[in-house]
C-alpha positions in Angstrom: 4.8 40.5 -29.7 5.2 37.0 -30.6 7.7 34.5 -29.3 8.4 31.3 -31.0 10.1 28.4 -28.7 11.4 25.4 -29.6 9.2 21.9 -28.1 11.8 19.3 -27.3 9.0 16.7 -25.5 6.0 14.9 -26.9 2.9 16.1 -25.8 -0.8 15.2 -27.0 -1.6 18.5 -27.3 1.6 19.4 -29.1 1.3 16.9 -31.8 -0.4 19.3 -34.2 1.7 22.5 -33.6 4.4 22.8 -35.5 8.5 23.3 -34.2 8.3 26.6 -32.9 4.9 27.7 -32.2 4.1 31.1 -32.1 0.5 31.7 -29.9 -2.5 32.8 -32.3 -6.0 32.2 -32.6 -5.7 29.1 -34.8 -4.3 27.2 -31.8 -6.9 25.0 -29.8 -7.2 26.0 -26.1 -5.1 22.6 -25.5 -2.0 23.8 -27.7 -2.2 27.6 -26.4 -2.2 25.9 -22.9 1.0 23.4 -23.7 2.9 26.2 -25.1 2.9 29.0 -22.1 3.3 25.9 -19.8 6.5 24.9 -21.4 7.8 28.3 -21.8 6.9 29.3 -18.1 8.8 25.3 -18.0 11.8 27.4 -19.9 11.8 30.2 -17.3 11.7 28.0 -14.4 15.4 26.1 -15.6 16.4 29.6 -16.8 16.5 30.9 -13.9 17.5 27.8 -11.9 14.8 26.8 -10.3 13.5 23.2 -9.4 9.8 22.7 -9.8 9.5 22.4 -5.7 11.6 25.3 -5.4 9.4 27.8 -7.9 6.5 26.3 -6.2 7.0 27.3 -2.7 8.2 30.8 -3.8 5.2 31.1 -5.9 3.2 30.0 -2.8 1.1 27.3 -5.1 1.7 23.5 -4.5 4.4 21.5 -6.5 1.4 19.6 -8.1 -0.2 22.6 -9.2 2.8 23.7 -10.8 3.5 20.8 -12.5 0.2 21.0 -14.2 0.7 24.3 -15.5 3.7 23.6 -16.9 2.2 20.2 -18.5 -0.3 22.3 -20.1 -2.9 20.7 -18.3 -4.5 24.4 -16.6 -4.9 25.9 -13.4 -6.9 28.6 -11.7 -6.0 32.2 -13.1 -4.9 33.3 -9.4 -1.9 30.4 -9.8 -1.1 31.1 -12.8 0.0 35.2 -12.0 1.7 33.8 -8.9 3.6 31.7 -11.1 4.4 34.3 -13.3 5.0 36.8 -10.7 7.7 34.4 -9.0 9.7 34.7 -12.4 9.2 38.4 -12.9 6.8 38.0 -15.7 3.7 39.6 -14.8 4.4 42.6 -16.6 3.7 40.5 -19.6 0.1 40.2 -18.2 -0.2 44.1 -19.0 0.7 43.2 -22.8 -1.5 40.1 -23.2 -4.8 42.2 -22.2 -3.7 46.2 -22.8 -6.0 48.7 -21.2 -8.7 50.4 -23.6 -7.9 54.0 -23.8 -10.7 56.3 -21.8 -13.7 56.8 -24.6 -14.2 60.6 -26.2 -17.2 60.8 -23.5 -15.3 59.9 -20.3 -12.7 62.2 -21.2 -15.1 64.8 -21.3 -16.5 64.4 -18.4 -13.3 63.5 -16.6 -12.0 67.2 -17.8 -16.1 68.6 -16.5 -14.2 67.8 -13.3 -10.7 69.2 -13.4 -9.8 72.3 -12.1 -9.1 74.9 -15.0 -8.0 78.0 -12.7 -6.9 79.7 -10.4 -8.5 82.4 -8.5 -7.0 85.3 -6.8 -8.2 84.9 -3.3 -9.2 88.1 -1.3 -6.4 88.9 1.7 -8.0 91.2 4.2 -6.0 93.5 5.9 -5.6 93.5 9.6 -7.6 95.7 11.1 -5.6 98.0 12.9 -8.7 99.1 15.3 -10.7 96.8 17.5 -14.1 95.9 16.2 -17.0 98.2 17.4 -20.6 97.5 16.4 -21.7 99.1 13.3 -24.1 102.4 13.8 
């Protein structure tokens, strides 16, 4: 799913993207990284945050913030406590979806199920007391 923002500020790396990008692989690294920081920069004032403010909650500095949302990069681990501060991490789950299991690991995934059920065997109580066999 794409989602096209508008980029109000002059940025170097937003010079050659046009109004409303939308995030593809034609972008350079630069432009893909100056368009999540300004929408995670759109989140932020969405939800009435100051930059100190989202930065304490996320647990990350105010600096390192401010460089995500200048598009200038971070460490991944920053980043998701970013996102998970505005509620967004389940958009990590989209951006990189799980491969489904392969024909072979299902296979052997379904060697190891259970298919049945057996009957177990219910002895009776004996109603003598147990003597030695003769």
């Amino acid at each position: 799913m794409a989602i096209t923002i508008q980029m109000p500020y002059n940025s170097p790396y937003m010079a050659n993207i046009s109004a409303a990008p939308t995030i593809s692989s034609s972008l350079t690294d630069a432009a893909i990284l100056a368009t999540v920081g300004h929408r995670l920069e759109r989140h932020r004032i969405a939800a009435d945050l100051t930059q100190a403010a989202l930065a304490e909650r996320a647990g990350v500095s105010k600096r390192t913030l401010e460089r995500i949302e200048a598009g200038r990069g971070s460490e991944l681990a920053s980043l998701l406590r970013v996102l998970r501060a505005l509620g967004l991490l389940g958009g990590v789950d989209a951006l990189i979806p799980a491969l489904p299991a392969s024909p072979l690991e299902e296979l052997e995934r379904r060697g190891r199920e259970r298919r049945r059920v057996r009957a177990r065997a219910t002895a009776a109580p004996p109603n003598r007391p147990w003597e030695w066999a003769e």
